[in-house]
C-alpha positions as CSV (number, residue, x, y, z in Angstrom):
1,X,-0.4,-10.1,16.0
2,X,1.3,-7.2,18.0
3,X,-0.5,-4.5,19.2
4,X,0.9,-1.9,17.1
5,X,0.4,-3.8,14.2
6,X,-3.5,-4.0,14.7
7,X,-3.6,-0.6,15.5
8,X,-2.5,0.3,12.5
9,X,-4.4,-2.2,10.3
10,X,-7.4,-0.8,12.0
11,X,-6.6,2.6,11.6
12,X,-6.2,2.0,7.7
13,X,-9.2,0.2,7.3
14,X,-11.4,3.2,9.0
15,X,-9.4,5.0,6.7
16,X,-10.0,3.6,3.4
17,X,-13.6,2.7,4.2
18,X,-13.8,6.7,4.0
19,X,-11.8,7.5,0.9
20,X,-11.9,4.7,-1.6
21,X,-8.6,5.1,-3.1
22,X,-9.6,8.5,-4.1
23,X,-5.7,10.1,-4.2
24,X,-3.7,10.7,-7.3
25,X,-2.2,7.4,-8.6
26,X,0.6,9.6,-10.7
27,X,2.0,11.3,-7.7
28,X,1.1,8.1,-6.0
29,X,3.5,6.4,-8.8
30,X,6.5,9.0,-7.8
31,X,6.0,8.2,-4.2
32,X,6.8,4.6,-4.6
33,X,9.7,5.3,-6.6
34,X,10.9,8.0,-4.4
35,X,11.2,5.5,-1.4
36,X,12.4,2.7,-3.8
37,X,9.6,0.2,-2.8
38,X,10.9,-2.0,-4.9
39,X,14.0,-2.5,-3.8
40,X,12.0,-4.6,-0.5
41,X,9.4,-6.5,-3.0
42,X,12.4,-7.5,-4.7
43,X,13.9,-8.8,-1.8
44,X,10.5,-10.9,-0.7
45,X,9.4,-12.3,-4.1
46,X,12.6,-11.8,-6.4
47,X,12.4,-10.2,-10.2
48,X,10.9,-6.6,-10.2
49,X,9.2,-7.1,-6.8
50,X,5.8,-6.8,-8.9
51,X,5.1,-10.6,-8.0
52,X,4.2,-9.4,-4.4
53,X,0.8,-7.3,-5.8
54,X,-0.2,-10.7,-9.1
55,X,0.5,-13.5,-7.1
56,X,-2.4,-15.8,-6.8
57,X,-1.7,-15.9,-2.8
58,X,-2.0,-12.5,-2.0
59,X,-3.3,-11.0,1.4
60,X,-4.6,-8.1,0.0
61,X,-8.5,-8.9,-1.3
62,X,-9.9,-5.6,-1.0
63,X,-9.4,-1.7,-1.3
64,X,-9.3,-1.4,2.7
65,X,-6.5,-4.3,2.9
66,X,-4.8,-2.3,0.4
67,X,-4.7,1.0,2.4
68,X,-3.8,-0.9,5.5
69,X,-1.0,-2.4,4.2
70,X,0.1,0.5,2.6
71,X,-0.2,2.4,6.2
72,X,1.6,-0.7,7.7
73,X,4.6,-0.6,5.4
74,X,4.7,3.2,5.0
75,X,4.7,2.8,9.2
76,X,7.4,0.2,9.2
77,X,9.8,1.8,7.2
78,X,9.6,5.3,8.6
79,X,8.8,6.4,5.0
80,X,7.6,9.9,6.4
81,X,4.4,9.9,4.6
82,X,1.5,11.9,5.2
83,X,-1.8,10.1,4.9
84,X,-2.7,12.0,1.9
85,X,0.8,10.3,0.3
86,X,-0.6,6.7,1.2
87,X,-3.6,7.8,-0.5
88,X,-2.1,8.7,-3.4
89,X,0.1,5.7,-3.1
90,X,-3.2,3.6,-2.7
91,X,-4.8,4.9,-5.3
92,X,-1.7,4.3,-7.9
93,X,-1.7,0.4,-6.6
94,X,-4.7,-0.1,-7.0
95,X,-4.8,1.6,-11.1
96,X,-1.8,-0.6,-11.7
97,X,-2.3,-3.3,-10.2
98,X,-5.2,-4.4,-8.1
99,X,-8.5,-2.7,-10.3
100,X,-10.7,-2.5,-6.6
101,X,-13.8,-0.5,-6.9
């Protein structure tokens, strides 16, 4: 694991362990769509890129996963979000799709 990669897994699990998903999942929702998420969870699992959150495989097991992976994308594609955004972002993942309490 690189450095900055653990740094920033660790950062969004300090994070999230303070704000359980506690953003707005419908400007959450625009977020994704604004940066066309999809368009790279398409490219990884093929159809609608949804596969990446149902799949029985998945990495992320738990609402601090979720925010760092969110972080580690959002970080990895210069997306430009605030941390607020990823919590809104986290928040709307994890309404749709993942149900974490």
């Amino acid at each position: 694991m690189t450095a900055m990669r653990f740094l920033v897994l660790t950062a969004g699990l300090g994070w999230a362990a303070a704000s359980p998903a506690g953003g707005d999942p419908a400007v959450g929702e625009k977020h994704v769509a604004e940066k066309n998420c999809a368009a790279c969870h398409q490219r990884l699992v093929g159809g609608d890129g949804s596969q990446l959150y149902l799949r029985s495989e998945r990495r992320v097991k738990s609402l601090a996963q979720l925010a760092a992976q969110v972080s580690y994308c959002a970080n990895e594609l210069r997306v430009g979000w605030f941390p607020e955004d990823e919590e809104d972002v986290v928040a709307w993942l994890n309404h749709r799709y993942y149900h974490f309490e």
